[in-house]
One Martini backbone bead per residue (centre of mass of N, CA, C, O) as a GRO file, in nm:
protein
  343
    1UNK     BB    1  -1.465   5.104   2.205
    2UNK     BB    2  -1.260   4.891   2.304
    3UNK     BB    3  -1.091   5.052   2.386
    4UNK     BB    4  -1.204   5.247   2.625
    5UNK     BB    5  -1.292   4.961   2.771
    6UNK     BB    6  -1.014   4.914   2.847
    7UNK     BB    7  -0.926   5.179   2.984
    8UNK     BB    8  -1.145   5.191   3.213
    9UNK     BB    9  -1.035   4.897   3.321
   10UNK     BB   10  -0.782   4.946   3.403
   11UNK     BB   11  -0.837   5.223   3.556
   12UNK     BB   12  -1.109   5.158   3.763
   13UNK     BB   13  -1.314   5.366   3.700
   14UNK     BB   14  -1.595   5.587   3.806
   15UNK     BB   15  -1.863   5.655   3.753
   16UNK     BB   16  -2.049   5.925   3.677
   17UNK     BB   17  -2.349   5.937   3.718
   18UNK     BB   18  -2.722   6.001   3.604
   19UNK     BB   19  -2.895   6.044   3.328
   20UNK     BB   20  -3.008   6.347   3.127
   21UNK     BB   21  -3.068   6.420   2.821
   22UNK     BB   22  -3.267   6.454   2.565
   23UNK     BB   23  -3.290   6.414   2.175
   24UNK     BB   24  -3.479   6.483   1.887
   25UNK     BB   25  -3.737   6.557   1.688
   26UNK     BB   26  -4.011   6.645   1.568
   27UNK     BB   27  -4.009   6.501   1.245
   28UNK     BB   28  -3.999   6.210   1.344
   29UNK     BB   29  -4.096   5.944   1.307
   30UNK     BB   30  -4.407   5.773   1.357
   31UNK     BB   31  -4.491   5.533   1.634
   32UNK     BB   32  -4.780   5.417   1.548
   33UNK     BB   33  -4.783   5.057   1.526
   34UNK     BB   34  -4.792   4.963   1.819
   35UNK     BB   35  -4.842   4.645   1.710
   36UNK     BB   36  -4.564   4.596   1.556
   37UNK     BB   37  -4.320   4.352   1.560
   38UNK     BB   38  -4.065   4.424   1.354
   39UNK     BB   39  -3.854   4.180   1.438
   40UNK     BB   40  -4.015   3.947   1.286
   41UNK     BB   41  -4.037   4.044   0.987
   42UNK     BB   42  -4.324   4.115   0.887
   43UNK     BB   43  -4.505   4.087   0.560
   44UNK     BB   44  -4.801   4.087   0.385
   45UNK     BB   45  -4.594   4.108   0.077
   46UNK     BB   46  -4.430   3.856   0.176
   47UNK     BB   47  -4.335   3.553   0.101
   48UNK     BB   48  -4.372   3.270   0.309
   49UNK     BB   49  -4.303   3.014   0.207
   50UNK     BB   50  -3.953   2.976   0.309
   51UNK     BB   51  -4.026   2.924   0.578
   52UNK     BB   52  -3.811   2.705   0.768
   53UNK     BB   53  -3.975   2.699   1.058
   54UNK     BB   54  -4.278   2.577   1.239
   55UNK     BB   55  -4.113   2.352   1.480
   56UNK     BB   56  -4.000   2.329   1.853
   57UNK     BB   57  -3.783   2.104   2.061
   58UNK     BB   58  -3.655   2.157   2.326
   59UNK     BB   59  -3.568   1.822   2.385
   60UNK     BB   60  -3.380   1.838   2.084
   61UNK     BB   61  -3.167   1.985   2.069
   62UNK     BB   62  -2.836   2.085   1.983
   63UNK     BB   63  -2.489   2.121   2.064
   64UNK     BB   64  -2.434   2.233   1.773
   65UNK     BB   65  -2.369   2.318   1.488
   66UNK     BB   66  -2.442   2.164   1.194
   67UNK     BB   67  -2.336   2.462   1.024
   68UNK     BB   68  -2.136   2.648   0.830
   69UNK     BB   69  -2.082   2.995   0.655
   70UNK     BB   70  -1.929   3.240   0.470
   71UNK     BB   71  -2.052   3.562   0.387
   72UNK     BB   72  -1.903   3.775   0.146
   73UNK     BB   73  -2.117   4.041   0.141
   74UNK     BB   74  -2.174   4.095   0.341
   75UNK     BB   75  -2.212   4.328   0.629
   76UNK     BB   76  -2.012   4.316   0.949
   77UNK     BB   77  -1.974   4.428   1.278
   78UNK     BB   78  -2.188   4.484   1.551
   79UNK     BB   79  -2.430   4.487   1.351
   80UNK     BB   80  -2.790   4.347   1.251
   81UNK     BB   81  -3.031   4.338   0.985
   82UNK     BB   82  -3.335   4.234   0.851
   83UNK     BB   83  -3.534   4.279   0.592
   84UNK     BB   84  -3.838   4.207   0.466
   85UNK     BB   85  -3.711   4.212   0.154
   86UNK     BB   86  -3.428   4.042   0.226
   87UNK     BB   87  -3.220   4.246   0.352
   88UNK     BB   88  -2.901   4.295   0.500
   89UNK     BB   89  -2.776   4.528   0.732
   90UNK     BB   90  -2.446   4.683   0.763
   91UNK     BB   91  -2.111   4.731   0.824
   92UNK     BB   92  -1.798   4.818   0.713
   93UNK     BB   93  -1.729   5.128   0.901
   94UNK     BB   94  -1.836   5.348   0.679
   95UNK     BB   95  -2.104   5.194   0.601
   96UNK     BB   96  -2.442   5.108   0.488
   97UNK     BB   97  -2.522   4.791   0.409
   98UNK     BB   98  -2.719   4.581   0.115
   99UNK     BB   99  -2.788   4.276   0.133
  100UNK     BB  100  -2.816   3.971  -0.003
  101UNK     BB  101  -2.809   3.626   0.009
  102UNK     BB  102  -2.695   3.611  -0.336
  103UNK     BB  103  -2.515   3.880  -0.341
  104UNK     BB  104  -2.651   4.138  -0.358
  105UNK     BB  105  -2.500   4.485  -0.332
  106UNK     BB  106  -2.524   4.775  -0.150
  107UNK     BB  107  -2.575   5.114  -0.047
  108UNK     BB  108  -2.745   5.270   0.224
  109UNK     BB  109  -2.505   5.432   0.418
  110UNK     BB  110  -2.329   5.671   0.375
  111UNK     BB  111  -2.081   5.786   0.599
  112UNK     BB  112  -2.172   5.697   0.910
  113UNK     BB  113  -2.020   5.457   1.032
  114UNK     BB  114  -1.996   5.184   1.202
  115UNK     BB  115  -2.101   5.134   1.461
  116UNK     BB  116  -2.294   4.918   1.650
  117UNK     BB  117  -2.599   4.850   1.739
  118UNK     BB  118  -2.963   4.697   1.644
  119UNK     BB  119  -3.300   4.776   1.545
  120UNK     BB  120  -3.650   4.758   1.554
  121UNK     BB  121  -3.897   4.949   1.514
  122UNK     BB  122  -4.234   4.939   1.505
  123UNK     BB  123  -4.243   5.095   1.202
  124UNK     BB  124  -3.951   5.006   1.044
  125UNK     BB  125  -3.746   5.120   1.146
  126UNK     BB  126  -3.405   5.218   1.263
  127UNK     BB  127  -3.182   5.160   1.521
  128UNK     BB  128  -2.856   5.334   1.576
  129UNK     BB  129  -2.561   5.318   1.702
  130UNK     BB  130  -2.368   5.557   1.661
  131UNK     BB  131  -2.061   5.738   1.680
  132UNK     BB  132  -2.216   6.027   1.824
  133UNK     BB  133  -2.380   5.893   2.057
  134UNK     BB  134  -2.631   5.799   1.932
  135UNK     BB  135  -2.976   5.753   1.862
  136UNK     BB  136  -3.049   5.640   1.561
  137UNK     BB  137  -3.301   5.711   1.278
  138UNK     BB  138  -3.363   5.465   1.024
  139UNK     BB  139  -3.501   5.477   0.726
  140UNK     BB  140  -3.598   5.344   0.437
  141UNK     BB  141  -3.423   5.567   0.255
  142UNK     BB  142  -3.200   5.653   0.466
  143UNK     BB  143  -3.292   5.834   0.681
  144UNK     BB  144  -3.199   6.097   0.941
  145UNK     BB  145  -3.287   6.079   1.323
  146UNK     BB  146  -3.254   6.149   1.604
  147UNK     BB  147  -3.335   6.052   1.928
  148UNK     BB  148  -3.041   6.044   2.125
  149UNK     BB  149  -2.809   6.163   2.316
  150UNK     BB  150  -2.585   6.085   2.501
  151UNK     BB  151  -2.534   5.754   2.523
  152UNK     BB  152  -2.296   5.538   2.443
  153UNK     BB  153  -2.378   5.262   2.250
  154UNK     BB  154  -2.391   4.920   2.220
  155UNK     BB  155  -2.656   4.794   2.311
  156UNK     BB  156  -2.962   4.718   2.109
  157UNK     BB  157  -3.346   4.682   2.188
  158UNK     BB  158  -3.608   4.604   2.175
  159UNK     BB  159  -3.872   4.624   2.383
  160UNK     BB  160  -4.221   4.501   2.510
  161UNK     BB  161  -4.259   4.827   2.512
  162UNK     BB  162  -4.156   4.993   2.290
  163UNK     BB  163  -3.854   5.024   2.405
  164UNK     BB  164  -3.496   5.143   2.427
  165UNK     BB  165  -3.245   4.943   2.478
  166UNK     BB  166  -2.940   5.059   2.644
  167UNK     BB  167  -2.609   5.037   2.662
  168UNK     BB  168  -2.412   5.332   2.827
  169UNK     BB  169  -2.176   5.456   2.896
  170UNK     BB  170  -1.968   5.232   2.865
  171UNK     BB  171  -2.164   5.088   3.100
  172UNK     BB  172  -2.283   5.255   3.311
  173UNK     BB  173  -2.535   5.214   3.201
  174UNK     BB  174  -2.910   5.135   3.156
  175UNK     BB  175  -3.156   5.262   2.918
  176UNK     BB  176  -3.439   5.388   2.859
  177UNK     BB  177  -3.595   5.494   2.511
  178UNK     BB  178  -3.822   5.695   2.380
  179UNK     BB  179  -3.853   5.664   2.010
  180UNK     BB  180  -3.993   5.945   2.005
  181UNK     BB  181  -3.919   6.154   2.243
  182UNK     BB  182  -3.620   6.059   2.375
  183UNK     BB  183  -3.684   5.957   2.668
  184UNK     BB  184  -3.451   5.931   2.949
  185UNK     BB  185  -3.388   5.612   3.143
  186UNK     BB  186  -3.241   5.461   3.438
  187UNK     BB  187  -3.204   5.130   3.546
  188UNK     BB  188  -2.905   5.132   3.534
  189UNK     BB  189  -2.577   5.112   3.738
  190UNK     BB  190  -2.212   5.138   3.742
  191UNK     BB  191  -1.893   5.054   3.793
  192UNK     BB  192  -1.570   5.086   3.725
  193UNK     BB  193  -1.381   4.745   3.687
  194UNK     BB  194  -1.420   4.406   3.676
  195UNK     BB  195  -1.703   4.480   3.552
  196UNK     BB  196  -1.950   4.525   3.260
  197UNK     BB  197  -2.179   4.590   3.050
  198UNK     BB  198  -2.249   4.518   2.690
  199UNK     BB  199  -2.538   4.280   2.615
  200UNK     BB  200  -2.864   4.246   2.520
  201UNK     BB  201  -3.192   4.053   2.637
  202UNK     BB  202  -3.479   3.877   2.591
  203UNK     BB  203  -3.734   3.686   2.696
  204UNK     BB  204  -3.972   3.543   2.519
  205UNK     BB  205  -4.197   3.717   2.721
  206UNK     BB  206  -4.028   4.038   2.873
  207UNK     BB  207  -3.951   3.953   3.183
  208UNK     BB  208  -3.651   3.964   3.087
  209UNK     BB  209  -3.301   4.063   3.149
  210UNK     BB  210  -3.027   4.011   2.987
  211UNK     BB  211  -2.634   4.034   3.049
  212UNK     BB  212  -2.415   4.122   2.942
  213UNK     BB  213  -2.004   4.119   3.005
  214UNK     BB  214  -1.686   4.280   3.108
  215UNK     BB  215  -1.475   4.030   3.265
  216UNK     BB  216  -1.569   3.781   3.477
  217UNK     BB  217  -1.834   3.638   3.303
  218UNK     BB  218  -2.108   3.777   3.386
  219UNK     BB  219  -2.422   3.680   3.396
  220UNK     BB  220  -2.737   3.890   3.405
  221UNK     BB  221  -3.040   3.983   3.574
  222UNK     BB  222  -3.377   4.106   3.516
  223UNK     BB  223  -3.704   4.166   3.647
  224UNK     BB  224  -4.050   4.243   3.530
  225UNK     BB  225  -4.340   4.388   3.533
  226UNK     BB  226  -4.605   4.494   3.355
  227UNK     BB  227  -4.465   4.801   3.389
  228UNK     BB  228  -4.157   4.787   3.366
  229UNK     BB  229  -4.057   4.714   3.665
  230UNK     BB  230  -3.847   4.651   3.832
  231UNK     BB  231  -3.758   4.349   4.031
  232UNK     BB  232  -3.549   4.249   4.312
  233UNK     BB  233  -3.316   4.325   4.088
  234UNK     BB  234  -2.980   4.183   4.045
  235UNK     BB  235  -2.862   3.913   3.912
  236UNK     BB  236  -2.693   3.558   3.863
  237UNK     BB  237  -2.690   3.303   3.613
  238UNK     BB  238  -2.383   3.295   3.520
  239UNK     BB  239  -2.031   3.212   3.380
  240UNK     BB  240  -1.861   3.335   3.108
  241UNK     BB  241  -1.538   3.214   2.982
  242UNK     BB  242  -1.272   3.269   2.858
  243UNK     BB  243  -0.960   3.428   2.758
  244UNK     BB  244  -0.715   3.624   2.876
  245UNK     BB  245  -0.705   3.955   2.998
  246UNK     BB  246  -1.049   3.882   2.988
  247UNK     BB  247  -1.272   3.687   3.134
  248UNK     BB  248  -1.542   3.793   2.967
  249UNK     BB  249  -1.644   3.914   2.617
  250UNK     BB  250  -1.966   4.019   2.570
  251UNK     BB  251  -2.115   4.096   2.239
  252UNK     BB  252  -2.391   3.876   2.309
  253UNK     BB  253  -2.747   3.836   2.310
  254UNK     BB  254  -2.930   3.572   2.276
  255UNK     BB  255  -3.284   3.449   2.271
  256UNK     BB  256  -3.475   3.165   2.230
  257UNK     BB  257  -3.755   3.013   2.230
  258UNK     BB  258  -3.634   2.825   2.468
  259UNK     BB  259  -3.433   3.060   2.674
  260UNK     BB  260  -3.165   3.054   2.530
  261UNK     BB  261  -2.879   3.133   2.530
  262UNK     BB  262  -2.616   3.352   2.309
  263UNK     BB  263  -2.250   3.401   2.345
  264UNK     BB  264  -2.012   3.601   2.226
  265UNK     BB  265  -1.713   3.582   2.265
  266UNK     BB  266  -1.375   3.714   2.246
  267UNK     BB  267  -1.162   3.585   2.456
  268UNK     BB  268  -1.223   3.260   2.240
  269UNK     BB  269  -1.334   3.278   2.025
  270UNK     BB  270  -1.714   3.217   2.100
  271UNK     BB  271  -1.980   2.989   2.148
  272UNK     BB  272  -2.243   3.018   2.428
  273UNK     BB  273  -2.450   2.795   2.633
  274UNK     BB  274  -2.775   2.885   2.788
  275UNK     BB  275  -2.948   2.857   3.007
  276UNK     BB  276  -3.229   2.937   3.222
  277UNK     BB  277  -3.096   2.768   3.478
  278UNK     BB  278  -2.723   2.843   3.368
  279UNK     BB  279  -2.621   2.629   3.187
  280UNK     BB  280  -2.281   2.572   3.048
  281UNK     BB  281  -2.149   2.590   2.714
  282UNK     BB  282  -2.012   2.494   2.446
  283UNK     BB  283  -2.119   2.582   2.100
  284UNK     BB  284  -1.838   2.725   1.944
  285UNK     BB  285  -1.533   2.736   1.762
  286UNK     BB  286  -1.248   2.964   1.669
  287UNK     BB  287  -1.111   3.194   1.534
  288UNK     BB  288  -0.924   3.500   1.549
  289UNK     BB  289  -1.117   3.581   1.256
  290UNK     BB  290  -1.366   3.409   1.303
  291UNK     BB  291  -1.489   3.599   1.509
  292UNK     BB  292  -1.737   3.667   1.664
  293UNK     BB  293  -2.003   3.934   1.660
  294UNK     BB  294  -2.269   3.943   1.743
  295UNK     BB  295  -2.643   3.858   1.674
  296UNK     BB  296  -2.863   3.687   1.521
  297UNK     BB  297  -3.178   3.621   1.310
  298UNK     BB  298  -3.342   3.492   1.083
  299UNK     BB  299  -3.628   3.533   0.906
  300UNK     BB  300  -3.703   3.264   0.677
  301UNK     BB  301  -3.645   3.460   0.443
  302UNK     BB  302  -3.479   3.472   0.115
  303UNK     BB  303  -3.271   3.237   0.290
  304UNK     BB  304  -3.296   3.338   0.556
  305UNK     BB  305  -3.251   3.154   0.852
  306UNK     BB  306  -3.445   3.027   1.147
  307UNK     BB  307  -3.240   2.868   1.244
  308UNK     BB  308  -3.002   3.126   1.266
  309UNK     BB  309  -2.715   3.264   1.265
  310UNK     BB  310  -2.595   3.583   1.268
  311UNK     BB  311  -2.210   3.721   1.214
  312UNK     BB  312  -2.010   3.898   1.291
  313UNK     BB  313  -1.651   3.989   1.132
  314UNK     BB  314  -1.406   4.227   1.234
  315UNK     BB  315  -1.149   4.070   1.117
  316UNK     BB  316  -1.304   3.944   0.843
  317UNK     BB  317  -1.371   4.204   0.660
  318UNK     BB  318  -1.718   4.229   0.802
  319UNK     BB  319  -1.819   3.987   0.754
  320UNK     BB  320  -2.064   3.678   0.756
  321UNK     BB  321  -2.181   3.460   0.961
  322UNK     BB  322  -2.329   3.101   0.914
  323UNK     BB  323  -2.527   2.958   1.169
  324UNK     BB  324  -2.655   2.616   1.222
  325UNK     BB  325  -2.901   2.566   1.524
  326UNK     BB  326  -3.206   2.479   1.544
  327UNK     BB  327  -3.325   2.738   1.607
  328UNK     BB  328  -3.505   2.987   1.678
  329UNK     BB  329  -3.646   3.260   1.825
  330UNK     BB  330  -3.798   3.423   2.078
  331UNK     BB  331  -4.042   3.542   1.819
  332UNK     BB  332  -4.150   3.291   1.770
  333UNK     BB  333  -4.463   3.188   1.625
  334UNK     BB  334  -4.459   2.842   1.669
  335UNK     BB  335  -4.423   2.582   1.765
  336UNK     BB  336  -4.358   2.484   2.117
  337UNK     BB  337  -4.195   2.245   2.281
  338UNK     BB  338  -4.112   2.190   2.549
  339UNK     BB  339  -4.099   2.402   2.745
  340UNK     BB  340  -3.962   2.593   2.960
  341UNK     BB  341  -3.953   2.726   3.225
  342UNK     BB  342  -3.991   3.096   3.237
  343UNK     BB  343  -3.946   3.441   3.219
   0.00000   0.00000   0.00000
């Protein structure tokens, strides 16, 4: 995908319309249980005793990772996620692999393909940007059930109206898809250019959509309002420069308890961090193998701490690098001090 998205900007051309149809399964799992976010991998069968993080005070944050270390077992291209009973899922560029924090790893979807970001869905399915453009819903047993095809997503997050918002067609629009019946909506298109969006997030409320993207650097929002209608149009919240020939390249964007954006740049390889005010930070430095791409959090059980990121490490032959940065993700649901005003 960074092949196309190279060609196509560089030869700036210009998306062709949007819009298209969706395909779904009528047989597709049904996501019954929309009042489960299951972002935050919560399971009532799961000991939560090792939940590291109780509460977190804005006011006090770290500017630096305290600790990092490469997990050699996971594994990581452009997605990850983590199931209630501990296991990371990520692709090796060939399967989805099953990990422990402990390192004992299994396949868990033979012969998928790399494929790009992944989320869960309401009902603990996953949604997977697969190699052949669709949005694809992997179960729990590992059974595919296309969601919408003719997607081609890189960026891809359960919204909180538990719908499916993807960056789609190498950056030409962003679209959200609902889940079950797969019917595709276009929120934003884009001209390819100077810049194209990327990577998106949520702020800790659901009613702003944060995007990175690939070119001058600019990372933009939009807010929504209760029926998660844009509002008010895109706007430029901060400017995150690289290095290279292309000055900007948001591999990801994830944004924490208390509103702040963490944006894994490639032509740096770099973590940066944003303020909900827009200030910019260099928050991690890296070299070009150990280069960050895309990010969770951990989930607080089994190893994997919530006050961590986890990122993919597609040069480094896939590993998983665990930065632990001091606070939870925007899904925390513990004590938040002094939290900042925010969308």
């Amino acid at each position: 995908m960074r092949l196309a998205l190279l060609l196509f900007i560089s030869v700036s051309l210009v998306a062709c319309g949007s819009g298209g149809g969706a395909g779904a399964d009528a047989n597709a799992t049904a996501d019954a249980d929309t009042t489960n976010d299951a972002r935050r991998i919560v399971d009532a069968n799961v000991d939560q005793a090792d939940a590291s993080v109780t509460s977190v005070d804005c006011a006090s944050l770290p500017s630096a990772p305290s600790s990092q270390q490469m997990l050699d077992k996971p594994r990581g291209y452009h997605g990850l996620a983590i199931t209630a009973d501990g296991a990371m899922i990520g692709s090796d560029t060939n399967s989805l692999i099953k990990s422990s924090y402990d390192n004992v790893r299994t396949t868990f979807v033979p012969g998928i393909g790399a494929g790009e970001q992944m989320d869960w869905l309401p009902n603990g399915d996953l949604v997977f940007a697969t190699d052949d453009g669709s949005l694809t819903r992997i179960t729990a047993a590992g059974g595919l059930v296309p969601i919408a095809t003719d997607v081609f997503a890189y960026g891809v997050v359960l919204g909180p109206d538990n719908k499916i918002y993807a960056v789609g067609d190498w950056g030409s629009r962003i679209v959200r898809v609902d889940p079950t019946s797969g019917a595709k909506e276009v929120l934003l298109t884009y001209d390819f250019g100077k810049t194209v969006p990327h990577s998106i997030d949520f702020s800790p409320n659901g009613k702003r959509m944060y995007i990175g993207t690939i070119g001058d650097g600019s990372v933009w929002y939009v807010d929504f309002d209760d029926d998660m209608n844009i509002v008010g149009g895109q706007k430029k919240l901060a400017t995150v420069l690289g290095d290279g020939q292309f000055d900007g390249w948001h591999d990801g964007v994830g944004v924490d308890a208390c509103g702040n954006l963490y944006i894994p740049d490639y032509t740096s390889s770099s973590v940066y961090k944003v303020t909900p005010t827009g200030e910019v930070s260099l928050f991690s430095k890296h070299d070009s193998v150990s280069y960050p791409h895309g990010l969770i959090w951990g989930s607080g059980q089994h190893g994997w701490r919530a006050d961590a990121l986890y990122l993919p490490q597609p040069y480094n032959d896939n590993t998983v690098l665990e930065l632990v940065i001091g606070v939870p993700s925007r899904d925390f649901t513990g004590e938040v001090l002094n939290k900042p005003a925010m969308k």
